[in-house]
Structures are given as structure tokens and as C-alpha cells.
C-alpha positions as CSV (number, residue, x, y, z in Angstrom):
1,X,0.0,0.0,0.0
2,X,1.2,3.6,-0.9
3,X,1.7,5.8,1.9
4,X,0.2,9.3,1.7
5,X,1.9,12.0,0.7
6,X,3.3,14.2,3.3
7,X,1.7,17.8,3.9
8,X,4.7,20.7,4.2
9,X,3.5,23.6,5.6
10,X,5.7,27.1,5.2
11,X,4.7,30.5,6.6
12,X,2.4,31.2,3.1
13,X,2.0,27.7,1.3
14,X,0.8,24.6,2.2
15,X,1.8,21.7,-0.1
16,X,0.2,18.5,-0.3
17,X,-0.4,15.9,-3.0
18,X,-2.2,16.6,-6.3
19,X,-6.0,15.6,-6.5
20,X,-8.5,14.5,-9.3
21,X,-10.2,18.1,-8.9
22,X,-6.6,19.9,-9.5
23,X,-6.3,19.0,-13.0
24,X,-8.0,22.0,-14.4
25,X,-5.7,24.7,-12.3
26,X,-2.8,22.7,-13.9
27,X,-4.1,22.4,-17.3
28,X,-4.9,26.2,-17.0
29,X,-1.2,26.8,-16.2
30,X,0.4,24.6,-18.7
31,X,-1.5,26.3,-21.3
32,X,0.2,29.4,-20.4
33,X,3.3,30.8,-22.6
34,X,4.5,32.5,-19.7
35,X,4.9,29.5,-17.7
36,X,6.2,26.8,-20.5
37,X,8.8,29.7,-21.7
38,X,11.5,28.0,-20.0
39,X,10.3,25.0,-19.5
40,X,10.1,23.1,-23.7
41,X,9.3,26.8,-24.9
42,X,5.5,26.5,-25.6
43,X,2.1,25.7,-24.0
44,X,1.1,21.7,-23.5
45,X,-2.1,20.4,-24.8
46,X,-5.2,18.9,-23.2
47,X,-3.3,16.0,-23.6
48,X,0.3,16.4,-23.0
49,X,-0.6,18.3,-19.3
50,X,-3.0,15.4,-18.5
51,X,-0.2,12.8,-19.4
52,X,2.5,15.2,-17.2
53,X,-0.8,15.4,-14.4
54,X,-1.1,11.5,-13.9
55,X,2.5,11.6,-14.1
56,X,3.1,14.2,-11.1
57,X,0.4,11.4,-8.7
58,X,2.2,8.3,-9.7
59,X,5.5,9.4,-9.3
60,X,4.3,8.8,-5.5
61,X,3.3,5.6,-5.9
62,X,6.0,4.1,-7.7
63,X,9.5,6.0,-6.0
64,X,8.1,7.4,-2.8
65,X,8.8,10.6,-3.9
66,X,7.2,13.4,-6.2
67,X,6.1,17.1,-7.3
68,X,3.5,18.5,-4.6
69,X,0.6,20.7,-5.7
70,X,1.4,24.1,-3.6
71,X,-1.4,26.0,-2.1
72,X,-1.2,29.6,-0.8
73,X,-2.7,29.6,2.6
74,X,-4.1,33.2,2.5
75,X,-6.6,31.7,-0.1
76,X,-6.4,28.6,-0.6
77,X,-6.3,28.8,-4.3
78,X,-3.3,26.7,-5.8
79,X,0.1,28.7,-6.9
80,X,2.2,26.0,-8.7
81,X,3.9,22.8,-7.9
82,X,7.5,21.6,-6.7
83,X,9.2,18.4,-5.9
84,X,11.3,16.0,-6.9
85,X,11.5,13.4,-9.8
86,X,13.4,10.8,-12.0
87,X,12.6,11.1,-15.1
88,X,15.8,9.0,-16.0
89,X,16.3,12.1,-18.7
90,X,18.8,10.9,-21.3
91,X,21.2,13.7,-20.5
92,X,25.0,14.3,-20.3
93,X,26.5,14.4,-17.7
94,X,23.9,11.7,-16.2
95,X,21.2,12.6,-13.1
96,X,21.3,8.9,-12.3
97,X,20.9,8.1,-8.6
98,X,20.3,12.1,-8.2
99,X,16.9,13.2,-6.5
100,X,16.1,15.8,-9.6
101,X,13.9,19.1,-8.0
102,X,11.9,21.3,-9.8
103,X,9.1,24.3,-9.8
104,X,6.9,25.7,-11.5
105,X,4.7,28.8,-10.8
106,X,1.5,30.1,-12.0
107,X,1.4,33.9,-13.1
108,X,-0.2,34.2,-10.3
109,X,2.4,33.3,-7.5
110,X,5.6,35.1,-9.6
111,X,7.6,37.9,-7.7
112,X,6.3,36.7,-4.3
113,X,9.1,34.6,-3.4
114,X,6.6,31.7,-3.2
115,X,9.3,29.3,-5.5
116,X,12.1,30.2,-2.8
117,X,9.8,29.3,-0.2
118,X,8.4,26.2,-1.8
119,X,11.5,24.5,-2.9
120,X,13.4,25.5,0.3
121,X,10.5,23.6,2.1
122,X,10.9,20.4,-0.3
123,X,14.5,20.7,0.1
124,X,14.4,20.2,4.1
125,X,12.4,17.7,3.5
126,X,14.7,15.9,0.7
127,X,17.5,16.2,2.9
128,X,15.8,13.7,5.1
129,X,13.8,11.5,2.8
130,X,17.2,11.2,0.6
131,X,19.1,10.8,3.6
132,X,21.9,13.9,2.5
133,X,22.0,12.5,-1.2
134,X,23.4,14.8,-3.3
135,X,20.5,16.7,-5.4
136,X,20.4,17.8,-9.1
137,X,18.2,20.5,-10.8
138,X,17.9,21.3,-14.8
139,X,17.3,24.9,-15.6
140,X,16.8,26.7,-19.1
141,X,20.2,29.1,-19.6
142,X,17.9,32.0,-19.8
143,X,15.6,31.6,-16.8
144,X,17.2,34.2,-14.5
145,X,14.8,33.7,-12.2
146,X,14.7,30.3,-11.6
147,X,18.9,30.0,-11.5
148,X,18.0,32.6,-8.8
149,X,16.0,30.2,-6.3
150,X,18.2,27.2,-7.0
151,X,21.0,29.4,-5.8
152,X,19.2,30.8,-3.1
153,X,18.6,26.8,-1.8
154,X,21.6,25.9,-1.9
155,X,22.6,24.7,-5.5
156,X,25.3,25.5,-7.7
157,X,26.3,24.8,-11.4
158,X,28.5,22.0,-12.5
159,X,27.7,21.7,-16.2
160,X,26.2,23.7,-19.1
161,X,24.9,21.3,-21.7
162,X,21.8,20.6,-24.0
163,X,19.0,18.3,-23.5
164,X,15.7,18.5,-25.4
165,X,17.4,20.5,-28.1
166,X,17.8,23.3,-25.2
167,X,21.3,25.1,-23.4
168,X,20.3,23.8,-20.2
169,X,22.4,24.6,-16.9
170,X,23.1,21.5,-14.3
171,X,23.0,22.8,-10.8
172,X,23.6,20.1,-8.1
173,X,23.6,20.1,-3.9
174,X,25.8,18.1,-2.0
């Protein structure tokens, strides 16, 4: 039987595990330029964020591990998600064996710090769950921003390469 997935709690966000009735807050936000920028360069469709959706709940299931829908308290109303994957991404230098953490933001939640807090919150939690592994994170060579909160939690580059016909950076944790 699958355990649950933990609830983090920060000051502002709650994250827990993505539900059934999330799907159209997600879909809403992959369909948004702004948000897929960095991340493939262009909107999903219906079918492509549904596919990434059932991916985000499995993930649980099958490693233990996964992307948490993130909530801001003050409302309730859902900001983005974060977490942590293995995608085993065919990518030089390899992520094998590397907890691989991510986020992604609504409109919405940008220039609120709300990423910073979010992954920081995942990454206390990582440190435990992985038992001090050492931690990897991909980021798009022009996404200032995001370089910004993997820096801010702790990560710094090791490797510029390509991967999904992208410059990518490689930022890792020990």
C-alpha cells in the first residue's frame, strides 16, 4: 500500500499531493506561454498536461517521492507545484541516482518569493527523505529567475549542456 503523501506547511504555502479536482488549475497553467517559456518553450495540450498530471500522482506511488501541488494559505487557491522526480532524462553528464527538483509557478504566484519558499520547504524535507543525497536540478540558460532560487537553496552549477534541443544549466547540492 502507498503511503500518503506528506503535507509541508511554510509560513504562506501549504503543499500537499495533487488531487483529481486539480487538473483544471494545472491544465490552465500549462496552457500558459509564460509558464512553458523555460520549461520546452510552448504551451502543452489537453493531452500532453493530463499525461504530465497523472505523471506528477504516480510518481508517489512508484518512487516514494514526487512534485507536490502548492497552495497559498491566505486563499487557498493553488500557486504551482514543486518536488522532486526521476525522469531518467537521457542527458549528459547523467542525473542517475540524483533526486532531480523542480518548480513551477503560476502567473499568479511570480515575484512573491513563493518558489524560494516552496523549494526550500521540499529541500528540508529531501534532505531527510534522501538521507543527504546529493541533489540535481535542470534549468533553461535564460531563466534568471529560476537560477535565482536554486541558488538561493543551496545549488550550484557544474555543467552547461543541451537536452531536449535546449542550453540547459546542471545545478547540483551536495
Amino acid at each position: 500500500m502507498t503511503k500518503p503523501v506528506p503535507i509541508l506547511e511554510t509560513e504562506r504555502l501549504r503543499m500537499r499531493g495533487f488531487a483529481g479536482d486539480d487538473f483544471p488549475f494545472f491544465r490552465a497553467m500549462w496552457a500558459d506561454p509564460e509558464v512553458t517559456r523555460f520549461i520546452g518553450g510552448k504551451p502543452k495540450s489537453v493531452e500532453q498536461s493530463w499525461t504530465t498530471f497523472l505523471k506528477m500522482i504516480g510518481h508517489w506511488s512508484v518512487m516514494g517521492y514526487g512534485y507536490w501541488a502548492v497552495e497559498e494559505k491566505s486563499s487557498g487557491a493553488l500557486i504551482g507545484e514543486v518536488g522532486f522526480v526521476d525522469y531518467k532524462r537521457p542527458i549528459m553528464p547523467s542525473l542517475k541516482g540524483e533526486p532531480e527538483i523542480g518548480w513551477v509557478l503560476a502567473p499568479a504566484g511570480h515575484g512573491k518569493g513563493y518558489a524560494t519558499e516552496a523549494a526550500l520547504a521540499a529541500v528540508r524535507w529531501g534532505d531527510e527523505y534522501f538521507d543527504g543525497a546529493r541533489m540535481s536540478c535542470i534549468i533553461d540558460v535564460g531563466h534568471d529567475a529560476s537560477i535565482g532560487v536554486a541558488e538561493k537553496c543551496g545549488f550550484k552549477e557544474t555543467v552547461r549542456t543541451r537536452y531536449g534541443g535546449e542550453d540547459i544549466i546542471v545545478l547540483h547540492r551536495d
